[in-house]
N, C-alpha and C positions, 0 to 999 in steps of 0.2 A: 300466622293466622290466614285462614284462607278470605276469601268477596264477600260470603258469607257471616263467616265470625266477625271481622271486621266493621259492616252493618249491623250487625246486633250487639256488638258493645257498644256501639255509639248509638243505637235508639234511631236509624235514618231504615225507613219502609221501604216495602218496593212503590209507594206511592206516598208522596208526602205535602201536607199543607205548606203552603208557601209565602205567611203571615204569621206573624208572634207578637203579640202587643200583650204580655204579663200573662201568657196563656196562646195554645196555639187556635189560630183563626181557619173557622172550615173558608177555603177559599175557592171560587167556581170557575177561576180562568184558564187560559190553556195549559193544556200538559206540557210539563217541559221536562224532556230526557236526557238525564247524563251518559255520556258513552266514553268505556274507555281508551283513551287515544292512543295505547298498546295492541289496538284488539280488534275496536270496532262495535265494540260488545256493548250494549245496553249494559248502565251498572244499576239505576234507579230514578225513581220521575220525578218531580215535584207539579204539583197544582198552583199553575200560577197565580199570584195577587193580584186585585183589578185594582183599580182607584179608590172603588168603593170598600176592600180592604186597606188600600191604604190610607183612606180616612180615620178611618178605625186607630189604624198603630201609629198616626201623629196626636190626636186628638188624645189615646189613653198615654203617650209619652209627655206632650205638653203636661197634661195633668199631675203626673207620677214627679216631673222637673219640678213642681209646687213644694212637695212634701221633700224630695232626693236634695233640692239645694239647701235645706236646713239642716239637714243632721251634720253635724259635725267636719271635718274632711278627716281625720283619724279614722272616725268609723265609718268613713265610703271606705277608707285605704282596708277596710280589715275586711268587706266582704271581696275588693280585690284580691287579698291575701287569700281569701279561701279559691276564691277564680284559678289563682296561679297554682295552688294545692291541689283544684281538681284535675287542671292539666298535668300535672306531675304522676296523676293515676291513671290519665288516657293518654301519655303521648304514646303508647307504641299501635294503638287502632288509629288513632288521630293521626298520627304520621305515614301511617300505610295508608289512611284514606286519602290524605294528599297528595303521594305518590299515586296511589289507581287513579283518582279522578281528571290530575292535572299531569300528571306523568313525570313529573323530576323522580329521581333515584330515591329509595328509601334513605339511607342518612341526610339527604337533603330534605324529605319530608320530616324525619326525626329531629333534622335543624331548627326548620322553621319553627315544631309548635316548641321546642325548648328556646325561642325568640319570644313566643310569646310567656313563656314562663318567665324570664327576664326581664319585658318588661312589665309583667305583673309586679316582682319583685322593686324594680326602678318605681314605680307608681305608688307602691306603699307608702318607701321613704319619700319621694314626690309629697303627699299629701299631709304631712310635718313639715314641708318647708316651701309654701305659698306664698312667696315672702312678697311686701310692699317695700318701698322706699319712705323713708322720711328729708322733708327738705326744710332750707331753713329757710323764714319766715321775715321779707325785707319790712313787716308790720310788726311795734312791739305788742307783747302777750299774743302772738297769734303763732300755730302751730298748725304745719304741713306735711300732709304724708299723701300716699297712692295706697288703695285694697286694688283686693281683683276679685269680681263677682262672677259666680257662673252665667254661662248665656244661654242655656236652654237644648230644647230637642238639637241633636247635631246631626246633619244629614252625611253618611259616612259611603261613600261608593269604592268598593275593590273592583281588581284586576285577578283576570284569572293565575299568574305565572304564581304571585303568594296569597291564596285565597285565604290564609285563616291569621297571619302574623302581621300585616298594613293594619286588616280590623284591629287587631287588638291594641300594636300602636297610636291606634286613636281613641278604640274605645276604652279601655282603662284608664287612658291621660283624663281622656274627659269628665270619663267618669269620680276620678278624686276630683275634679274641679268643677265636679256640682252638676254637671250634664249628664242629658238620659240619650239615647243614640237611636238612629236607623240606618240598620243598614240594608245598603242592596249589593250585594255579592254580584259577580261575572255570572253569567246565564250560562256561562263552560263548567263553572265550579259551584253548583248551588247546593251539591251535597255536603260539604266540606264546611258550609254556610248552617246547614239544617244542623249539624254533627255541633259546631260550635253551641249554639242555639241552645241545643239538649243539656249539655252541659253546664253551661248557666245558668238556664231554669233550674238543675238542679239542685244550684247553691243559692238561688236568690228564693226559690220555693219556701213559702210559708216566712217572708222576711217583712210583705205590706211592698216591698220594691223591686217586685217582678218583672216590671215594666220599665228599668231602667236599659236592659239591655232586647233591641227589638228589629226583626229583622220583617223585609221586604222581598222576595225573590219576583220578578217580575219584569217586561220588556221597559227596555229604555225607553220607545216612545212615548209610553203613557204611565209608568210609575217613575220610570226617572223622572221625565219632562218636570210632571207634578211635583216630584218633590224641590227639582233646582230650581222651580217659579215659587216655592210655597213659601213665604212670609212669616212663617210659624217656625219656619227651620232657620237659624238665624247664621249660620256655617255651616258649609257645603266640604268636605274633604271627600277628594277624589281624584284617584290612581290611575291611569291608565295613558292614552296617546295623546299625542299635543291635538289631533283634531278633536279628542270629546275634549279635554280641557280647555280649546277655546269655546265649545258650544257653553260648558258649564260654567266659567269665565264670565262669558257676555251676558249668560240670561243670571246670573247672581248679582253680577255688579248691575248690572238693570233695574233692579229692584233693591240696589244699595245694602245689599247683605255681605257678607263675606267669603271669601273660598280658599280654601289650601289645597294647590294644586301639588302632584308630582307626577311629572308625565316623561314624557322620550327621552332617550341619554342614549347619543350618538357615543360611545366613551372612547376612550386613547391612552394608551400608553406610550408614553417618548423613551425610547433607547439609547442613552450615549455610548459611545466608543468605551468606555472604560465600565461600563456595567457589570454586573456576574453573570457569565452564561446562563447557569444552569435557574440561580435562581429569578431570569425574567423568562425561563421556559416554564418553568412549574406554575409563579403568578400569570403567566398570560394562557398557559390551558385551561387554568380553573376558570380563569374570567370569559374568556372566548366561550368553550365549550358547557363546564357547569348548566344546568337547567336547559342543555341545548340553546344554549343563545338566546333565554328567555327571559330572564335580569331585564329590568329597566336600568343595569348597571354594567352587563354584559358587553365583555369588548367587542368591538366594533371596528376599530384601529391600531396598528400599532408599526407605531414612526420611528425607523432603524437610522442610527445614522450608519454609514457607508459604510465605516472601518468593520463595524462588528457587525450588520444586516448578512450577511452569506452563513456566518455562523450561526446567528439564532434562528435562522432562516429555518439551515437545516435541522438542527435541533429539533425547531417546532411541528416538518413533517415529517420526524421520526417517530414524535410524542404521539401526534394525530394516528400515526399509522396501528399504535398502539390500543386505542380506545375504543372499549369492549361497548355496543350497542345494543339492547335489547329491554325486555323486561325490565321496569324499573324496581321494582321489587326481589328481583334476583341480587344474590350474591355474585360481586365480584363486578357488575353491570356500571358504566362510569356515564354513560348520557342515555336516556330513554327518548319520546318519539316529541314530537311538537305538538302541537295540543288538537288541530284541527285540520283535515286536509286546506282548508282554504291557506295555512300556513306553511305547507309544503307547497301550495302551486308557487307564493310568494316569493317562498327558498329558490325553487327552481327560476321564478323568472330573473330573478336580482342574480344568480350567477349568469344567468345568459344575457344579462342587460350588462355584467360587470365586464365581460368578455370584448362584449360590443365596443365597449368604452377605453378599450387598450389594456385592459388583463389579463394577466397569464396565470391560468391558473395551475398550481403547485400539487393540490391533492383535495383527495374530496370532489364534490360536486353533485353528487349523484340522487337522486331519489332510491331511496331502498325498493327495490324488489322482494317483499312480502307483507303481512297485513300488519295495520298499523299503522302511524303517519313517520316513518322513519324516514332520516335522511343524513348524509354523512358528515361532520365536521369538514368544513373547508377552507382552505388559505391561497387567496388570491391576492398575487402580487399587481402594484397598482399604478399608475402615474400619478401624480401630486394633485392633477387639475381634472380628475375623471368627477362628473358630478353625481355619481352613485354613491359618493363621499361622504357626500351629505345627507345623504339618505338613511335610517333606520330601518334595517330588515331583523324584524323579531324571529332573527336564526341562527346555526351556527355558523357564520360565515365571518372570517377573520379577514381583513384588506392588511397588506403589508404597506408603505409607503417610506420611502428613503429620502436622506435631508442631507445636508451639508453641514451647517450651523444651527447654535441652539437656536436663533433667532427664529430659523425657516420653523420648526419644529415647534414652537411656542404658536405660530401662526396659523400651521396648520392643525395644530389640536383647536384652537379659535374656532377655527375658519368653517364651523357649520352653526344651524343655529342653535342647538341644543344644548343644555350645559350643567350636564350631570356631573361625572364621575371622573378622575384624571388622574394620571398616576408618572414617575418618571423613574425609571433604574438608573442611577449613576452612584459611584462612590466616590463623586466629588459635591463637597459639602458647596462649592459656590452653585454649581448648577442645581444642586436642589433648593439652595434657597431663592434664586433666580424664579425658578420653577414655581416658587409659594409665593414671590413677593410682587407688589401690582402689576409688576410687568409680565407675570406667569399665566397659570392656568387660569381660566374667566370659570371656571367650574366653581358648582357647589362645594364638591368634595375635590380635593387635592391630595394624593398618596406618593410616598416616597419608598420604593423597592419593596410596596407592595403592588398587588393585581388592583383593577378597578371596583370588586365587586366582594361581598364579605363584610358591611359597614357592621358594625359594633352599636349595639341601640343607646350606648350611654351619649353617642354627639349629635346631634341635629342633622338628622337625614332630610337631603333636595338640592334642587339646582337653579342654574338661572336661567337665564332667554329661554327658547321655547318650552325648557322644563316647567317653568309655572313660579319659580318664586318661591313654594313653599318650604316648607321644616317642618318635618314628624319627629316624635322618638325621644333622643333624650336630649342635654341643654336646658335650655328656656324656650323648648317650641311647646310645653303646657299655656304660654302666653295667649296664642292662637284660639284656647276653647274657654277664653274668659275675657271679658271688658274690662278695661280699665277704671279707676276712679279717681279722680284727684277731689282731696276734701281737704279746707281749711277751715281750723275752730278758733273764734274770737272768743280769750278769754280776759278781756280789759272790759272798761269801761264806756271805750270809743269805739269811733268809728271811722280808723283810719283807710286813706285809698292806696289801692299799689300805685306805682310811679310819681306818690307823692300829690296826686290831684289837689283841687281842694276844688269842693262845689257846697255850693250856696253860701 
């Protein structure tokens, strides 16, 4: 399908409203233009939402959350069921349009929305098994258990790198558990945002609950702000770098709401001596390179010990030397461009900063010379205490770092603040359990001779220190988009106290 066709299966304009509260909202604020980051090229605009639209799509979602948390959770799961049904009929426009807008590769956009068809599917069975606890009861005739009540409008903010697959891992969680949503999409990817949109509307059209799914395109200062100060939105889930996740952080817990963060993942892979070549070359290019470095789970690092670092060393700039760059929508095409020149200047200063700091770089480095925001895979070999280390550059740029002992190697995956993703290649059973057990990785996710990046929606996607603490996806992170209840029913005749009181 050509830019064209691809737009008109998905219903997105050369100019589009940029408000949906159960119906789309004309909306008067600035034009905001998509371009593609292959190109340069204007793809389509959206009309941005002011405040005063987004009064509009919290007040019609509040409302819609009155009627949406009674029905049943069987019958939210079955208009999910149709959700996941209509992406099954648009992933191949829906995955091109992810690939033009945001620039990963086509099978990586064909990935993401069969992510969200997944956890469409995950969300069904989710809303048949909302389970509470029963506890026993130190009062006789009295009986204890926990429900879980939905919480209301959910304020849901993406990142541009998965503009349609984070939504859905929230919005359909939430949605079997009785929540109506807003989202506000990256200001990179607000067509990918409108495209979702369309689709929805088309399954919830004529249902009375159109308004369950509702989207906000519009600047962070004044439609986000609003919404992570608004008291109406009682959960804030939002994607992106540890600096908005502290702004969204502070002003949520300020006003004693709640927020499920997932923000920066410095990630690492450990290398021991006794690893398999071949297969920490193949997990460490997917993870390194994949989306151009664009993963909030994208490697970052990876820590050789000595015996084997020369080998996979070379390996890895034979692999790089290999990786076809261009068009992400071509055949055969293995990393396309970075999404914004402001992310090429970045690319380029963070090798020159890495240089600075005692690295030698190995391959790569360069800004592409032609249009588009290209730039090459890079592997720069590092010293242990360089503090570009610590640093998250959203590119492909791969630090080598050599170690001695597991110990050193356990510390330096530590030893920044962020604490996504982690991974170790060894085919020794002690050092990977070392590697999972307290004394291992402080990461959310912990992988054994796999790459860092690839999570699976059935476990609890997040991390910890500066990643934010939270959990999307699958597990028991549906806990997050409902309150708790503990209730206990007297059914005696007294009026016994816990811990045995006795008054009056």
């Amino acid at each position: 399908m050509n830019r064209d066709e691809i737009l008109r299966a998905l219903g997105v304009q050369e100019e589009n409203p940029g408000a949906y509260a159960a119906g789309w909202i004309s909306t008067n604020g600035d034009l905001l233009t998509s371009y593609d980051p292959a190109t340069g090229e204007a793809i389509a605009s959206v009309r941005q939402a002011t405040v005063e639209d987004y009064e509009k799509v919290v007040t019609n979602s509040a409302e819609v959350f009155e009627e949406w948390r009674m029905l049943p959770a069987p019958e939210r799961g079955e208009y999910v069921r149709r959700l996941g049904n209509a992406l099954r009929d648009y992933k191949d426009p829906l995955g091109s349009l992810v690939s033009y807008e945001m620039g990963k590769i086509k099978p990586e956009g064909d990935g993401e929305v069969q992510e969200m068809i997944d956890i469409a599917d995950f969300s069904v069975g989710l809303s048949r098994q909302l389970y509470g606890l029963t506890m026993t009861s130190e009062r006789p005739r009295h009986r204890m258990y926990e429900q879980w009540h939905p919480l209301g409008p959910v304020g849901v903010i993406t990142s541009f790198n998965f503009p349609t697959a984070v939504w859905s891992w929230n919005g359909f969680i939430a949605a079997v558990c009785g929540d109506t949503m807003i989202w506000k999409p990256s200001s990179s990817t607000p067509l990918t945002a409108i495209a979702v949109s369309n689709i929805a509307h088309e399954v919830m059209d004529g249902s009375g609950f159109e308004g369950v799914f509702n989207l906000v395109v519009g600047p962070g200062r004044t439609v986000g702000d609003t919404m992570i100060n608004d008291r109406r939105v009682p959960l804030i889930s939002a994607t992106g770098s540890c600096d908005m996740g502290e702004k969204v952080g502070t002003a949520v817990a300020k006003r004693l709401g709640r927020s499920l963060l997932e923000l920066g993942g410095n990630n690492a892979i450990i290398v021991m001596d006794d690893a398999d070549v071949d297969l920490v070359t193949r997990g460490a290019v997917f993870a390194a390179v994949g989306t151009a470095g664009q993963r909030c789970t994208s490697l970052r690092r990876i820590i050789m010990q000595k015996g084997i670092s020369e080998k996979v060393t070379a390996k890895l700039v034979e692999a790089y030397g290999t990786v076809s760059i261009g068009d992400p929508l071509a055949d055969g095409v293995l990393m396309g461009p970075l999404i914004n020149q402001a992310s090429v200047d970045t690319f380029a200063a963070a090798v020159g900063i890495a240089q600075e700091q005692g690295g030698e770089l190995l391959t790569g480095g360069n800004v592409l010379d032609r249009e588009g925001c290209f730039v090459e895979p890079t592997i720069i070999k590092m010293p242990a205490d360089a503090p570009i280390l610590g640093v998250e550059t959203f590119a492909p740029i791969l630090y080598i770092i050599e170690f001695d002992e597991f110990s050193e190697a356990v510390a330096i995956n530590n030893g920044v603040t962020q604490g996504l993703s982690s991974a170790i290649f060894t085919d020794s059973m002690k050092s990977a359990e070392r590697f999972l057990s307290h004394e291992g990785s402080d990461c959310g996710i912990a992988n054994v001779n796999i790459g860092t990046s690839g999570a699976e929606i059935g476990g609890a996607f997040g991390g910890e220190k500066e990643t934010g603490g939270g959990r999307e996806s699958g597990s028991d992170s549906w806990k997050a988009y409902m309150r708790r209840q503990t209730v206990t029913i007297n059914w005696s005749d007294d009026l016994p106290l816990a811990q045995g009181i006795e008054f009056g």
